[in-house]
MMTF fields as JSON, N, C-alpha, C and O atoms, coordinates in Angstrom:
{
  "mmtfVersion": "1.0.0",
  "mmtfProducer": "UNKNOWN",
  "numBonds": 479,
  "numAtoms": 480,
  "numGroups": 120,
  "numChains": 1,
  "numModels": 1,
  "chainsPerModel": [1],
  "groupsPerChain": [120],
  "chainIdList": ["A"],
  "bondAtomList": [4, 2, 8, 6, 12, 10, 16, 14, 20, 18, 24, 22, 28, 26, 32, 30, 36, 34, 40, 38, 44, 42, 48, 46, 52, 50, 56, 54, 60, 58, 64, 62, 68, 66, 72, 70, 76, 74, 80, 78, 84, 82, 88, 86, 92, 90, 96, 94, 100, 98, 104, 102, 108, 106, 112, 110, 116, 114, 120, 118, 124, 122, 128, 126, 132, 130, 136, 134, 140, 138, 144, 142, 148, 146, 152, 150, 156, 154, 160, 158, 164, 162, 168, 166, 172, 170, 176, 174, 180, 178, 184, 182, 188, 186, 192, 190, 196, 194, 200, 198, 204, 202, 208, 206, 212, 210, 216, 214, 220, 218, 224, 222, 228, 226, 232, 230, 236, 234, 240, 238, 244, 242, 248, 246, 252, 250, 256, 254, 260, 258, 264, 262, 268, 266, 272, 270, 276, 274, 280, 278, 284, 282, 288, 286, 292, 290, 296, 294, 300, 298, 304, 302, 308, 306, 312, 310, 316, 314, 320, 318, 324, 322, 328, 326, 332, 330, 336, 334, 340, 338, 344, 342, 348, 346, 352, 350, 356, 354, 360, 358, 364, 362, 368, 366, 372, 370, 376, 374, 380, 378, 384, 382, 388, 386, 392, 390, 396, 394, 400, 398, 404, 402, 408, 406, 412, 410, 416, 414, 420, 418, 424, 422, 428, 426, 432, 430, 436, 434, 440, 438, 444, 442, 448, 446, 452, 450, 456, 454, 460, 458, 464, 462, 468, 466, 472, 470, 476, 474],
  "bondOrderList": [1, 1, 1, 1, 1, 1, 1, 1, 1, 1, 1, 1, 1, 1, 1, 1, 1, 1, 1, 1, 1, 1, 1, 1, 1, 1, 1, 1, 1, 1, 1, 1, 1, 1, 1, 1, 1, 1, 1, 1, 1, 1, 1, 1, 1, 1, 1, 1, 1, 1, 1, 1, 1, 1, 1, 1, 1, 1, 1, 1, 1, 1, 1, 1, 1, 1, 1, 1, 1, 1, 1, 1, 1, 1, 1, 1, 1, 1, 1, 1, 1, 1, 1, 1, 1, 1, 1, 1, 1, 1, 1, 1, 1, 1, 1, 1, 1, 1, 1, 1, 1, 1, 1, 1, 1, 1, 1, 1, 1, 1, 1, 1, 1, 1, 1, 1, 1, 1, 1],
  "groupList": [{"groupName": "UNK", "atomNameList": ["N", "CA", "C", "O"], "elementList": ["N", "C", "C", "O"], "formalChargeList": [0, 0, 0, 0], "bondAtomList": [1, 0, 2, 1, 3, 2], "bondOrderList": [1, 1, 2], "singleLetterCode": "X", "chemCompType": "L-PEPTIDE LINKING"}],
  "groupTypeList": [0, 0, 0, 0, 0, 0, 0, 0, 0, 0, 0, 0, 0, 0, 0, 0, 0, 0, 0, 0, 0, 0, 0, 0, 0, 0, 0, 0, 0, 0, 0, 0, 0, 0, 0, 0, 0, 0, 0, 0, 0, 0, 0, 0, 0, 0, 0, 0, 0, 0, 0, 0, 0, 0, 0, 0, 0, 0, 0, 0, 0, 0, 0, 0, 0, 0, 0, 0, 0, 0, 0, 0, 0, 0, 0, 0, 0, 0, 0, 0, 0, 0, 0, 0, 0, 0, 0, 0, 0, 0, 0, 0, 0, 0, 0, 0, 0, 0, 0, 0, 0, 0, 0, 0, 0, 0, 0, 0, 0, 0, 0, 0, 0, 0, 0, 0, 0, 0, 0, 0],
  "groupIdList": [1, 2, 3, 4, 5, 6, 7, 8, 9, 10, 11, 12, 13, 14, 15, 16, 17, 18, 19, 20, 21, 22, 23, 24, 25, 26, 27, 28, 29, 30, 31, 32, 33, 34, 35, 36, 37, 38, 39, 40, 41, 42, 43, 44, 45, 46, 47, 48, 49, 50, 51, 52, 53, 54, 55, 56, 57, 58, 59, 60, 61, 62, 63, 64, 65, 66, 67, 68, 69, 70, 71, 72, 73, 74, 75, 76, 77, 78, 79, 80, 81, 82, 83, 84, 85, 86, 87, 88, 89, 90, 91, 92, 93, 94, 95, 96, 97, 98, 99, 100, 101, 102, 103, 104, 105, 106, 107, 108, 109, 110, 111, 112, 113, 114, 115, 116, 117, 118, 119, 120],
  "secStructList": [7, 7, 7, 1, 7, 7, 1, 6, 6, 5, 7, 7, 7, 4, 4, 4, 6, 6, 2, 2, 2, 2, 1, 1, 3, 3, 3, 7, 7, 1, 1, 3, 3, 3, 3, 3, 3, 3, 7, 1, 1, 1, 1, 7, 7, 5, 7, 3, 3, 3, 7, 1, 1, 1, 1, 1, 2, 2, 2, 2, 2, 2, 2, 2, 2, 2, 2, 2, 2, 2, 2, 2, 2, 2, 6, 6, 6, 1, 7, 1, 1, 3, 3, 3, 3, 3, 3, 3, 1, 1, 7, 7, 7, 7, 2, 2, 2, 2, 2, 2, 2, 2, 2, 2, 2, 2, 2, 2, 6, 6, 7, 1, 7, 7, 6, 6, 7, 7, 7, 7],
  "xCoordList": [-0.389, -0.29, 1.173, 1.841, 1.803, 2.977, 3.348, 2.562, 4.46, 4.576, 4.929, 4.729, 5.845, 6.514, 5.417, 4.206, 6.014, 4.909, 5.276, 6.368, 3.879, 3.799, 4.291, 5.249, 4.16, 4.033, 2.861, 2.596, 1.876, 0.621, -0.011, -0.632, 0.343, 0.394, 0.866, 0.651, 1.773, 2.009, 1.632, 1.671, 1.206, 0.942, 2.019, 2.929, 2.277, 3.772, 3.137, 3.772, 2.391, 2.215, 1.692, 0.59, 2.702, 2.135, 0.792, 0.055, 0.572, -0.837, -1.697, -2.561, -1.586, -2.381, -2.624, -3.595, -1.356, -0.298, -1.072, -2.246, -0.958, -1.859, -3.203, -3.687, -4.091, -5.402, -5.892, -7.07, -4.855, -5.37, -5.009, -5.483, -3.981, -3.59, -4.91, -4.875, -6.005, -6.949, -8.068, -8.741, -8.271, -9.701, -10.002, -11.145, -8.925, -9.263, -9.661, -9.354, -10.252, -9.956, -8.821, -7.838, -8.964, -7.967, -8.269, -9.319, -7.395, -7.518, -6.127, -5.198, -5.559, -4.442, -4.096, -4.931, -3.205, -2.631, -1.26, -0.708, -0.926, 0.709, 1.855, 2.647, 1.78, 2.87, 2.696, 3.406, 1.523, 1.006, -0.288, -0.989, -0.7, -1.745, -2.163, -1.63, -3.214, -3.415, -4.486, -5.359, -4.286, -5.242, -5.493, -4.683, -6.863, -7.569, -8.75, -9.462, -8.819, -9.54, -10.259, -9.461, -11.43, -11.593, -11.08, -11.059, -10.508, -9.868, -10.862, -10.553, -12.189, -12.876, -12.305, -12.937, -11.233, -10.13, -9.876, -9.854, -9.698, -9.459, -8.171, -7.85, -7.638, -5.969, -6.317, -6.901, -5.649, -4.946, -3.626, -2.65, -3.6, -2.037, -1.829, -2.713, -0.497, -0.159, 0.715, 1.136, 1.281, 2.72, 2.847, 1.973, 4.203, 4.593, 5.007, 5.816, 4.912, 5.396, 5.762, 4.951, 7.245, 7.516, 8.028, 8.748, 7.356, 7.647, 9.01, 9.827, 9.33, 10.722, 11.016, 12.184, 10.721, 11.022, 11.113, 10.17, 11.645, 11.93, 13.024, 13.365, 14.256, 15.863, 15.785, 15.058, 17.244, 17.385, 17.267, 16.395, 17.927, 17.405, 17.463, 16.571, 18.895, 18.712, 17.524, 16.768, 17.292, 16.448, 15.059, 14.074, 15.222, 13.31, 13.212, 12.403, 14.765, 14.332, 14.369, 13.966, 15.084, 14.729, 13.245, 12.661, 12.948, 11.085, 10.774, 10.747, 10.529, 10.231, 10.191, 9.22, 11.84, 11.695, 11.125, 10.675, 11.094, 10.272, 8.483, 7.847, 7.979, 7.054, 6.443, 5.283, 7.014, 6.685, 6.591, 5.609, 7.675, 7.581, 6.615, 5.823, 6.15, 4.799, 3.726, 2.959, 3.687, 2.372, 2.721, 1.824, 3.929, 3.56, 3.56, 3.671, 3.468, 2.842, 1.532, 0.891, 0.931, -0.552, -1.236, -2.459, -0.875, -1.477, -2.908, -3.995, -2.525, -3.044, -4.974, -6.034, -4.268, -5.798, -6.658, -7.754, -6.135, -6.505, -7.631, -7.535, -8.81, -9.511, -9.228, -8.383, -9.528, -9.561, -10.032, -10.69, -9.485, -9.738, -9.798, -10.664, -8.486, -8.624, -7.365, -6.654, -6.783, -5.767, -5.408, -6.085, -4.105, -3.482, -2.78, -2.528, -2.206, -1.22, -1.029, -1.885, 0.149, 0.589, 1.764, 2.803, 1.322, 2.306, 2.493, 1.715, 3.989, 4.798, 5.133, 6.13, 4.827, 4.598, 6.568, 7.735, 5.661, 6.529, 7.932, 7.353, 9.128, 10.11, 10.223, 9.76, 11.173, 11.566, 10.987, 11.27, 10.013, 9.387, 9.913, 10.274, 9.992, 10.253, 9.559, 8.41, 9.705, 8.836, 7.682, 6.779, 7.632, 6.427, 5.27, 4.058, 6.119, 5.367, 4.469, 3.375, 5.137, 4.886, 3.411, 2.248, 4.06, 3.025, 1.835, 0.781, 1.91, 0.323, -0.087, -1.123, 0.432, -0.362, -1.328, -2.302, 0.01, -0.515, -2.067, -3.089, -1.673, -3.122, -4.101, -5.308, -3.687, -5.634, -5.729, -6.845, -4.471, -5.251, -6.202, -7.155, -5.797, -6.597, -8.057, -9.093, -7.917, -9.416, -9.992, -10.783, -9.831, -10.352, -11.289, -12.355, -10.477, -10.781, -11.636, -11.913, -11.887, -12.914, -12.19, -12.982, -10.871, -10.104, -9.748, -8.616, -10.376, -9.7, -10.682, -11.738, -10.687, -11.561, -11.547, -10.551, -12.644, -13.252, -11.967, -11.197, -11.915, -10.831, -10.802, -11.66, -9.993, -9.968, -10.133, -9.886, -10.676, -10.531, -9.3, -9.145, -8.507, -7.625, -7.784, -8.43, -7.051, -7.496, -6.224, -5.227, -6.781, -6.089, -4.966, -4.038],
  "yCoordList": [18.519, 17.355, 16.959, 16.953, 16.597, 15.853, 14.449, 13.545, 14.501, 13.064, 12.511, 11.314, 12.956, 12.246, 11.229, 11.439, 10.258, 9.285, 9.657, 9.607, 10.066, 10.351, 9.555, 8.942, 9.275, 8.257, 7.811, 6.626, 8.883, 8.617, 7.567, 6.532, 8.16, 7.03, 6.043, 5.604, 5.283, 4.194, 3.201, 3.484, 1.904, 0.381, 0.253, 0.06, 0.384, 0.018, -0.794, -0.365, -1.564, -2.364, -3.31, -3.214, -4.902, -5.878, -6.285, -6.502, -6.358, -6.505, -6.162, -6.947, -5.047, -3.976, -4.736, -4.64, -5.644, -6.084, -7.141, -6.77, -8.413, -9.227, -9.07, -9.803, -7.999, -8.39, -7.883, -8.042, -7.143, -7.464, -8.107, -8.005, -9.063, -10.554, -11.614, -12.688, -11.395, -12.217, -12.406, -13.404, -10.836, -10.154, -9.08, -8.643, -8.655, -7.668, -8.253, -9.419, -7.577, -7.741, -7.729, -7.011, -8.505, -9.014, -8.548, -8.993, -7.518, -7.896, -8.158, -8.015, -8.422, -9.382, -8.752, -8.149, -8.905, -8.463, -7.94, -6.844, -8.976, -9.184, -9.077, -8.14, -10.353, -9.978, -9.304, -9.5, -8.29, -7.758, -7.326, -6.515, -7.838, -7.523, -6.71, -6.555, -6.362, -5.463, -6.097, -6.929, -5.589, -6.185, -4.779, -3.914, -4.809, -3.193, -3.543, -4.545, -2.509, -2.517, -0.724, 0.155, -0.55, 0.542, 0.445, -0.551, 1.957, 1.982, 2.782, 2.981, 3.496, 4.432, 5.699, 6.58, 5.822, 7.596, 8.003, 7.407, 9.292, 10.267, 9.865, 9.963, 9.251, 9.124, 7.203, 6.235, 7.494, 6.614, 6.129, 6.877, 4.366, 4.085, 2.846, 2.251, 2.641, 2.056, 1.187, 1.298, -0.255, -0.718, -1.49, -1.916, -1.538, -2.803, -4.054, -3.834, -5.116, -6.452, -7.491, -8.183, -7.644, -8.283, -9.965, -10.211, -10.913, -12.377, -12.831, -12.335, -13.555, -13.944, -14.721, -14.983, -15.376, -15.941, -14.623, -14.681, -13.926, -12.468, -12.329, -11.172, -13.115, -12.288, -12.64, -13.157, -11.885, -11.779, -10.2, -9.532, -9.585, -8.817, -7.702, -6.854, -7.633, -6.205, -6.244, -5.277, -7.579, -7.17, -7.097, -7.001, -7.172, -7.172, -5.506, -4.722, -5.323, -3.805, -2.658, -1.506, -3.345, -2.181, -2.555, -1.753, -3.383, -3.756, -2.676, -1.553, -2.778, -1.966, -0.519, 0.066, 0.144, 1.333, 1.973, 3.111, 1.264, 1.632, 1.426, 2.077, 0.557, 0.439, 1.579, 1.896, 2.222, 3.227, 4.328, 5.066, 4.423, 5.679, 5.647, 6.542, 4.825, 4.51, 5.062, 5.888, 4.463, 5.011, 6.771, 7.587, 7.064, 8.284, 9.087, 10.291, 8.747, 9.702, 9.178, 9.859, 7.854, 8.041, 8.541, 8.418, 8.81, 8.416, 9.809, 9.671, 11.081, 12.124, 11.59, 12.097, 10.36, 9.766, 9.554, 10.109, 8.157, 7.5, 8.421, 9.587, 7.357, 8.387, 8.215, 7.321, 8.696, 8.715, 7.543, 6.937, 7.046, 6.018, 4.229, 3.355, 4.332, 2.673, 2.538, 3.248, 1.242, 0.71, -0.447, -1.444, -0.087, -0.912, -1.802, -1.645, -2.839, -3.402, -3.818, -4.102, -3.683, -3.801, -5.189, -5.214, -5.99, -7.327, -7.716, -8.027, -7.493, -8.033, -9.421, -9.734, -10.319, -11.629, -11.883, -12.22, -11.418, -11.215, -10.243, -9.157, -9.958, -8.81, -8.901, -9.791, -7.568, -7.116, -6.057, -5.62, -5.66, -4.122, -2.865, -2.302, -2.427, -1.398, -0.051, -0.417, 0.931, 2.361, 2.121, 1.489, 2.618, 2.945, 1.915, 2.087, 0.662, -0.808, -0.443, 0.11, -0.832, -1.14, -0.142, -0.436, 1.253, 2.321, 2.159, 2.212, 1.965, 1.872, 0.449, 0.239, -0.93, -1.74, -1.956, -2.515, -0.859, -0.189, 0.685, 0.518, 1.836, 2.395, 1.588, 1.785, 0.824, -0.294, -1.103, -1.25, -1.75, -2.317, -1.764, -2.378, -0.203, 0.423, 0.925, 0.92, 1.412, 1.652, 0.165, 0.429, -0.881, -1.928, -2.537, -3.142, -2.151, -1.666, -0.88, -1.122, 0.261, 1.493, 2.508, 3.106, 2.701, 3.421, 4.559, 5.036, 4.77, 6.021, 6.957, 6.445, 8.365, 9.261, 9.86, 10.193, 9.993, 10.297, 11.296, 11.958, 11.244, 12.142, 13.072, 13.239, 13.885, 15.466, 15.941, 17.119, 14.929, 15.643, 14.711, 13.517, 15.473, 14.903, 15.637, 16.661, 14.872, 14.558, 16.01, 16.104, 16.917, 18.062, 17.215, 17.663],
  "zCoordList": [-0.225, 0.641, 0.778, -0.256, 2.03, 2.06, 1.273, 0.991, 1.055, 0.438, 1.022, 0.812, 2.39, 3.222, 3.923, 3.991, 4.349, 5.336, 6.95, 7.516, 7.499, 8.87, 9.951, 9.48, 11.013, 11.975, 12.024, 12.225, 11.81, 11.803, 10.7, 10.944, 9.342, 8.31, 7.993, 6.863, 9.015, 8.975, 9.797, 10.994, 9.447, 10.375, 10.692, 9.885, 12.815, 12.53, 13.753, 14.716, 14.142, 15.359, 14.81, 14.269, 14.861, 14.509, 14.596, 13.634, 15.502, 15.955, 15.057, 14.665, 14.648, 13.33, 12.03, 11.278, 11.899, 10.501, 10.925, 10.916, 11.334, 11.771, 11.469, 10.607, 12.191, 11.939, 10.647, 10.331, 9.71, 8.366, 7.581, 6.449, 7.891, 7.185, 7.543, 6.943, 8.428, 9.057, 8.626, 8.366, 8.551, 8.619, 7.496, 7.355, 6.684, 5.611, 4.18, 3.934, 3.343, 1.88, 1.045, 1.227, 0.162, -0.767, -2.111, -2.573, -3.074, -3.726, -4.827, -4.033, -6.026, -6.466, -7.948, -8.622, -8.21, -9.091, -9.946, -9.845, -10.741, -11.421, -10.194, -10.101, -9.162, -7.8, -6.616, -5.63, -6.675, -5.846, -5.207, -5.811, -3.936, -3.387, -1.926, -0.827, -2.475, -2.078, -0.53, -0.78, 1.046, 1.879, 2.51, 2.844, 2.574, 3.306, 4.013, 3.937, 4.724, 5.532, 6.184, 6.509, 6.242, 7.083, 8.336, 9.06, 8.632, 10.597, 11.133, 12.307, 10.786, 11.403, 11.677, 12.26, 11.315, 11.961, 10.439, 9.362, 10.875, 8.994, 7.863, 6.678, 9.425, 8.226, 7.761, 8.248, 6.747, 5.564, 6.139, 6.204, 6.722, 7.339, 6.275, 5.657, 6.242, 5.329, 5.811, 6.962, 4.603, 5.468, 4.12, 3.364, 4.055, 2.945, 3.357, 4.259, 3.212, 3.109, 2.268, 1.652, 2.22, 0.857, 1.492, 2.46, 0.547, 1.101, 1.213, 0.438, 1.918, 2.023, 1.184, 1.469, 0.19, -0.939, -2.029, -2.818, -2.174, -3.276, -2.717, -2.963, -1.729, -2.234, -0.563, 0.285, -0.769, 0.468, 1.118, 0.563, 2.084, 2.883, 2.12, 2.101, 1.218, 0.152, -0.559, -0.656, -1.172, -2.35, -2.059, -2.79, -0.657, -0.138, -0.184, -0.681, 0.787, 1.14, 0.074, 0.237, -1.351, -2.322, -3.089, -3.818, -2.903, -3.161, -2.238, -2.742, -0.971, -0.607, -0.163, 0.318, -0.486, -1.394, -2.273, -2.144, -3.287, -4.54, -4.774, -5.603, -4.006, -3.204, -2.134, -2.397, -1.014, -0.516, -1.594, -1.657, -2.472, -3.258, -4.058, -3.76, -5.279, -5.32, -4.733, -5.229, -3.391, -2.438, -2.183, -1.972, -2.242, -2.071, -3.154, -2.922, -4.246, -5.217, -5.621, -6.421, -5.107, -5.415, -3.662, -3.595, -2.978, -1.652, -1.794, -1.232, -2.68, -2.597, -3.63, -3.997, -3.61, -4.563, -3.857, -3.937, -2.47, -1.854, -0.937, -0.554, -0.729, 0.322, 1.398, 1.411, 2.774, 4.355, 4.41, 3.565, 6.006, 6.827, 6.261, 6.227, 5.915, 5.55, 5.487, 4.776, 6.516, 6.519, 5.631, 5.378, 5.171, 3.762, 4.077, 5.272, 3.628, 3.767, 1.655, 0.817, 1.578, 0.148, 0.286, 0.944, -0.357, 0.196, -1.577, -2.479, -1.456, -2.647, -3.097, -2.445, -3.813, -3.873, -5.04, -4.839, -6.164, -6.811, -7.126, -7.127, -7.346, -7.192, -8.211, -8.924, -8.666, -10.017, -10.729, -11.844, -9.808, -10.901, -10.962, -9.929, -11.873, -12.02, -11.14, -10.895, -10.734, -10.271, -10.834, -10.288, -11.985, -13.036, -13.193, -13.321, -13.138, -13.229, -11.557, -11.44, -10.725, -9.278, -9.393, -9.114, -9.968, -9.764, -10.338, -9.703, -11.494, -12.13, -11.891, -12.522, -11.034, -10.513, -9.082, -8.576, -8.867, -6.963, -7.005, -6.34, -8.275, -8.822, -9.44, -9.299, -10.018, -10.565, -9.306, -8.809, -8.625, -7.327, -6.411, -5.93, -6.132, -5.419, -5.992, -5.328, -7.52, -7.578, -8.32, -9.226, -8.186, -8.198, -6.832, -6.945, -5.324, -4.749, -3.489, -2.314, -4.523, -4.81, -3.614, -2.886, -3.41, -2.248, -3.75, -3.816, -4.425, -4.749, -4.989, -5.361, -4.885, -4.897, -6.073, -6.715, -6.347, -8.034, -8.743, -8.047, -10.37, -11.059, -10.484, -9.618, -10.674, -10.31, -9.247, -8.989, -8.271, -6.822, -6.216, -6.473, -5.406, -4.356, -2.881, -2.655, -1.969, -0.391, -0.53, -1.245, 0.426, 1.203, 1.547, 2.22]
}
């Protein structure tokens, strides 16, 4: 699987970003939550959002560096067709931190596909 993020795998039309700030599930955890939703299509799109109270413009955008990278070493977990939004409340985590909260958010969940199997 690529790690890179597609065009395809990403929420990049507000509109998108919007109606799962509205209408999706929530679920929460140490700074970060998690809002999803099924899209009905095979791919997995994603987007980060970090609050404007966490810094200013650097320190949002290295949240959200380390944040994408995260998602792309679990993304090969995640199953098909459900749009994410990952919204950073809190800043300051580390990779590793971010990572294994990004992973119990998701199979909390239930977006991750059983041990041992991963998505082509």
């Amino acid at each position: 699987m690529r790690r890179s993020l597609t065009r395809q795998e990403r929420l990049r039309r507000s509109t998108d970003i919007r109606e799962l700030f509205s209408a999706a599930r929530r679920v929460e955890s140490r700074g970060l939550r998690l809002l999803f939703r099924n899209n009905g299509s095979p791919t997995t799109r994603f987007a980060v959002v970090v609050t404007r109270g966490s810094g200013g413009a650097v320190k949002r955008n290295r949240e959200k560096r380390i944040t994408r990278e995260a998602y792309r070493s679990l993304k090969a977990t995640i199953r098909p067709g459900v749009d994410l939004v990952f919204l950073v409340v809190r800043r300051g985590s580390a990779f590793a931190e971010r990572q294994a909260v990004m992973g119990q958010l998701l199979g909390r969940a239930g977006l991750r596909v059983p041990d041992g199997m991963t998505r082509p």
